[in-house]
ChimeraX commands (.cxc) that place a marker at each C-alpha (Angstrom):
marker #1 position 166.67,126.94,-26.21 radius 0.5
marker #1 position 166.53,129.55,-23.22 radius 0.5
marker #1 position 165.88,133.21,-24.60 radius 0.5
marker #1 position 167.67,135.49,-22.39 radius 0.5
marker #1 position 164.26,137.69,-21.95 radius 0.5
marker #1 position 163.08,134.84,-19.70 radius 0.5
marker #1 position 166.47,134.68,-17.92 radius 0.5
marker #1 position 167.13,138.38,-17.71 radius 0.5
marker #1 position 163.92,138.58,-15.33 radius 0.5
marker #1 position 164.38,135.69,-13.50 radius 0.5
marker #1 position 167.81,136.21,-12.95 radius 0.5
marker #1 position 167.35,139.88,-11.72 radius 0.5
marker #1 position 164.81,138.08,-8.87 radius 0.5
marker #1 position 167.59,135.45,-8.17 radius 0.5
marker #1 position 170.17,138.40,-7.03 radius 0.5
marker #1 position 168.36,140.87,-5.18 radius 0.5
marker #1 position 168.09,137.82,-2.54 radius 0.5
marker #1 position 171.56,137.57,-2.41 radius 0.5
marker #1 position 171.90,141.36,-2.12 radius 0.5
marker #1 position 169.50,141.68,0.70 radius 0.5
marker #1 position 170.81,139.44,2.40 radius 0.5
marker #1 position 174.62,141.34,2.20 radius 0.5
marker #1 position 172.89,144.72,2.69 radius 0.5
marker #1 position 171.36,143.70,6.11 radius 0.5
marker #1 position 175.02,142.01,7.50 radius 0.5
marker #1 position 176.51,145.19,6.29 radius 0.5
marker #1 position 174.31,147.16,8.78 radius 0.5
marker #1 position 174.27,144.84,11.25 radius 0.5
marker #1 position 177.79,144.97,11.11 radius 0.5
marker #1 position 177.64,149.13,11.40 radius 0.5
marker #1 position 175.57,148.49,13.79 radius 0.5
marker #1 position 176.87,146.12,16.54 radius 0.5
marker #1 position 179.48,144.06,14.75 radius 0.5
marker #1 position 182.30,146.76,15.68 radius 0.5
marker #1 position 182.17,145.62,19.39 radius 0.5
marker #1 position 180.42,142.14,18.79 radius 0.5
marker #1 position 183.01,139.28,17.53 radius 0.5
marker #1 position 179.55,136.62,17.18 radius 0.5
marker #1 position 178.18,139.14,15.36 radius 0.5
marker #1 position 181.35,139.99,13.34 radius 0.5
marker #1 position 182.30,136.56,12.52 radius 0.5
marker #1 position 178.25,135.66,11.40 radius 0.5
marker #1 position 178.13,138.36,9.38 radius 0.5
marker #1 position 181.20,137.94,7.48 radius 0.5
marker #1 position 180.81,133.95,6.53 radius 0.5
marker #1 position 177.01,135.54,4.91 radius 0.5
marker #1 position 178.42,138.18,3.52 radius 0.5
marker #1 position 181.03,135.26,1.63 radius 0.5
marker #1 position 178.27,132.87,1.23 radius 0.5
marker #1 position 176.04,135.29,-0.45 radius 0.5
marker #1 position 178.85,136.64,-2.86 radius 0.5
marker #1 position 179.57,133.39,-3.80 radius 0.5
marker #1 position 176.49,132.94,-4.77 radius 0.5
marker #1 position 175.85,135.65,-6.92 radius 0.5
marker #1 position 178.97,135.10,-8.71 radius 0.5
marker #1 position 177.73,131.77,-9.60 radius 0.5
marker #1 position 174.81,133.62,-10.68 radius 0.5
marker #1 position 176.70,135.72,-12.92 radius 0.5
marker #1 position 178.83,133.27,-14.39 radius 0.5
marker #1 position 175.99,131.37,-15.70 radius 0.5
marker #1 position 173.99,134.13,-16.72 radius 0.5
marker #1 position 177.38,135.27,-18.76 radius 0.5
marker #1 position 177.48,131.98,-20.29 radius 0.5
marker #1 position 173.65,131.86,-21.23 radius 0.5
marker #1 position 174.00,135.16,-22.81 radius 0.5
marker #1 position 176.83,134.06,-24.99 radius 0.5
marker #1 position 174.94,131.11,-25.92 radius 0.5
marker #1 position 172.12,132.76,-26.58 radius 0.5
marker #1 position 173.64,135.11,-29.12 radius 0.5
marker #1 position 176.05,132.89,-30.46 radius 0.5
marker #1 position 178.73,134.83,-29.36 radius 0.5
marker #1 position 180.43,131.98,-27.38 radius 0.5
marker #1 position 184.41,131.94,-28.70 radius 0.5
marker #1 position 187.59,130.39,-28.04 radius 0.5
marker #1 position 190.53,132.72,-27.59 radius 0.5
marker #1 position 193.19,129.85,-28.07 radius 0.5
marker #1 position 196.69,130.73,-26.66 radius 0.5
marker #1 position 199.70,128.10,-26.23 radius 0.5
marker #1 position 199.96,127.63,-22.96 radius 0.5
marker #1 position 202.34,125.28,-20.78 radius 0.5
marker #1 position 199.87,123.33,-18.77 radius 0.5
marker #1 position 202.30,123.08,-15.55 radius 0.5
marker #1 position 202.04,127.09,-15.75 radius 0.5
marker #1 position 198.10,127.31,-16.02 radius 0.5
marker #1 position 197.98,124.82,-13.33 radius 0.5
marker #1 position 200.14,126.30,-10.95 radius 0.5
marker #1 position 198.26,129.97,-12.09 radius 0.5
marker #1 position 194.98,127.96,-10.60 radius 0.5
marker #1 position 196.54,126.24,-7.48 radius 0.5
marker #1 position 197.32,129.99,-6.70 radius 0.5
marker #1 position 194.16,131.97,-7.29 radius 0.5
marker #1 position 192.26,128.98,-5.32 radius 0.5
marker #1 position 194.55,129.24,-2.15 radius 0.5
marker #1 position 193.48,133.33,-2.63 radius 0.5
marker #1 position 189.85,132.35,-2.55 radius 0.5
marker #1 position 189.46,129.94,-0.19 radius 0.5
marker #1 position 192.20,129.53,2.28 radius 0.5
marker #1 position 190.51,127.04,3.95 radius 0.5
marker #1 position 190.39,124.44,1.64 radius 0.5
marker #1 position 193.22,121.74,1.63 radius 0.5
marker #1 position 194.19,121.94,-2.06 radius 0.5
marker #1 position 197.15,120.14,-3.23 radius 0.5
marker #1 position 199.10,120.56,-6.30 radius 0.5
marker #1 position 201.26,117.54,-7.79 radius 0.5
marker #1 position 204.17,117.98,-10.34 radius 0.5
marker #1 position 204.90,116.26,-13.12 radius 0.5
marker #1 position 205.76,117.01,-17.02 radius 0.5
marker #1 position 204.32,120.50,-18.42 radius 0.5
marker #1 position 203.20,120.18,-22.32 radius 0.5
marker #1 position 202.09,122.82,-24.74 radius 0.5
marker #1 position 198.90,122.74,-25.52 radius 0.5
marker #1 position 196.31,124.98,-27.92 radius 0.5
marker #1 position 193.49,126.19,-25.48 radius 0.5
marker #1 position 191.58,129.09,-23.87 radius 0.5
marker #1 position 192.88,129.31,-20.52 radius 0.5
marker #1 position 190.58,131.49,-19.52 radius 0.5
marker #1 position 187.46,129.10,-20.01 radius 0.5
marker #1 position 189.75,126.55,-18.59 radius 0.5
marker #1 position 190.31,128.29,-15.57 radius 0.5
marker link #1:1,2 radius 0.2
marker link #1:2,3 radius 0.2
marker link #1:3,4 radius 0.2
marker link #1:4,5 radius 0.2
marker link #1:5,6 radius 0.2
marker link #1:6,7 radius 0.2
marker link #1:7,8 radius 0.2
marker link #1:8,9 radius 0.2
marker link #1:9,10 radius 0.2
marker link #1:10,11 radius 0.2
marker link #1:11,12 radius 0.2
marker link #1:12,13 radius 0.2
marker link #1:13,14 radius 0.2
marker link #1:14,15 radius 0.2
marker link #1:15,16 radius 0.2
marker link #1:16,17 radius 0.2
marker link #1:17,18 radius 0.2
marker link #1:18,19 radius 0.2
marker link #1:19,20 radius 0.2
marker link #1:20,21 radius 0.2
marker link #1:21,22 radius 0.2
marker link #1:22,23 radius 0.2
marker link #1:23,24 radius 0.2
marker link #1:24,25 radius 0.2
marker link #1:25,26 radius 0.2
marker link #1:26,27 radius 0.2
marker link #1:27,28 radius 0.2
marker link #1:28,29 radius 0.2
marker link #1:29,30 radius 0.2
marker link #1:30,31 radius 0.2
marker link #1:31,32 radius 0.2
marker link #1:32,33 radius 0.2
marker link #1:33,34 radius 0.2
marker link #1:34,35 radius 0.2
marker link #1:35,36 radius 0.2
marker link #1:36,37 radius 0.2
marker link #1:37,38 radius 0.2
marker link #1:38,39 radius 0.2
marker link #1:39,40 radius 0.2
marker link #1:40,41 radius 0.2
marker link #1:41,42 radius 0.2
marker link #1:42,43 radius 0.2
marker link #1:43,44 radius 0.2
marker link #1:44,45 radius 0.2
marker link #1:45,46 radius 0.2
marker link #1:46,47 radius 0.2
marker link #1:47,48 radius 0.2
marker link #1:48,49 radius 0.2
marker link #1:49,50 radius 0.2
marker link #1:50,51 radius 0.2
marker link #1:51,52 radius 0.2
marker link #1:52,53 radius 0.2
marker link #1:53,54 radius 0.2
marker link #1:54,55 radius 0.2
marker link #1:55,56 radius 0.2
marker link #1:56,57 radius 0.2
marker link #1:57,58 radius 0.2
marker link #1:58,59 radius 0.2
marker link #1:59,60 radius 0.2
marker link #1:60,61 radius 0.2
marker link #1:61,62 radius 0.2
marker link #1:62,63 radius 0.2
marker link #1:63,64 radius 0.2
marker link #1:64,65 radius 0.2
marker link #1:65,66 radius 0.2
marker link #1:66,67 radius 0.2
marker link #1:67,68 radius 0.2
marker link #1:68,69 radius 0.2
marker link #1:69,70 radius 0.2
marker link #1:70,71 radius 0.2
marker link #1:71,72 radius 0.2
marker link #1:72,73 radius 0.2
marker link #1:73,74 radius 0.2
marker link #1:74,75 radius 0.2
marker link #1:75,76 radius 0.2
marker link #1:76,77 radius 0.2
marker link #1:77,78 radius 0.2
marker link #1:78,79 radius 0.2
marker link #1:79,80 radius 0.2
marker link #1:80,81 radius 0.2
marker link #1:81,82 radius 0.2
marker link #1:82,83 radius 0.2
marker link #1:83,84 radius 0.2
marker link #1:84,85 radius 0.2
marker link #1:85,86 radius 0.2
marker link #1:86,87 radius 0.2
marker link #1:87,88 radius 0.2
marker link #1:88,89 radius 0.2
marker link #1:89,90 radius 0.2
marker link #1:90,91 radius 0.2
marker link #1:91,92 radius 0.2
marker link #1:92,93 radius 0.2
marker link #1:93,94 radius 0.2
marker link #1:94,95 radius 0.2
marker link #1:95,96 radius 0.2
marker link #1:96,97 radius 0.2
marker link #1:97,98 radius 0.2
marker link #1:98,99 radius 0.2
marker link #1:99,100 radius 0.2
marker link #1:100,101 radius 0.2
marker link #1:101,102 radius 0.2
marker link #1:102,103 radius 0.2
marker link #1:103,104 radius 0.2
marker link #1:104,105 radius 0.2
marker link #1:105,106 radius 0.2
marker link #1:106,107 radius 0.2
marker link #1:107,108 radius 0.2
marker link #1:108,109 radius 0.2
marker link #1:109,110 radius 0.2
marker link #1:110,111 radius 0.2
marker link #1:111,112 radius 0.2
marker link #1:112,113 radius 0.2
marker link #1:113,114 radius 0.2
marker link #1:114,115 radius 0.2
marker link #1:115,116 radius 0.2
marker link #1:116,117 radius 0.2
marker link #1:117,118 radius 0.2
marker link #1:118,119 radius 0.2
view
């Protein structure tokens, strides 16, 4: 198994890229991207690319680190599945507006889960 004092380091390496990278659009946009729509419009699709990617780095470290100390737990809830879905059609339109997502209808059931890891 992965010990988080290899990941800890490794991960820590992974990010500051991604940081970089946001710091130096963030003063290029100070810079020139006030007047600039190129530079504007650049900057912010690396600034969203970057983010992205350091959430994905976070998530996973989150979920190595709860594997790693055995800390990894359901918080079970009933939920009605046509809510959770709709709850996750929403939040996705939020995060990327440019994606065609489409949400069909049908019967909602009760189930035993944790929505959370779901999501």
């Amino acid at each position: 198994m992965l010990r988080m004092t290899k990941v800890v380091p490794d991960a820590s390496h992974e990010l500051r890229t991604p940081i970089a990278v946001i710091q130096g659009y963030a003063n290029m946009l100070d810079r020139w991207g006030k007047t600039d729509e190129k530079i504007l419009d650049e900057s912010i699709s690396a600034i969203r690319n970057e983010a992205d990617h350091m959430s994905y780095l976070v998530e996973q470290l989150l979920f190595l680190a709860r594997g790693d100390s055995g800390k990894t737990s359901l918080n079970r809830q009933n939920v009605q599945t046509g809510d959770l879905m709709q709850e996750i059609y929403e939040e996705s339109l939020m995060i990327d507006e440019e994606h065609r997502y489409r949400l069909f209808g049908g019967e909602s059931a009760e189930v035993s889960i944790d929505a959370g890891l779901m999501k």
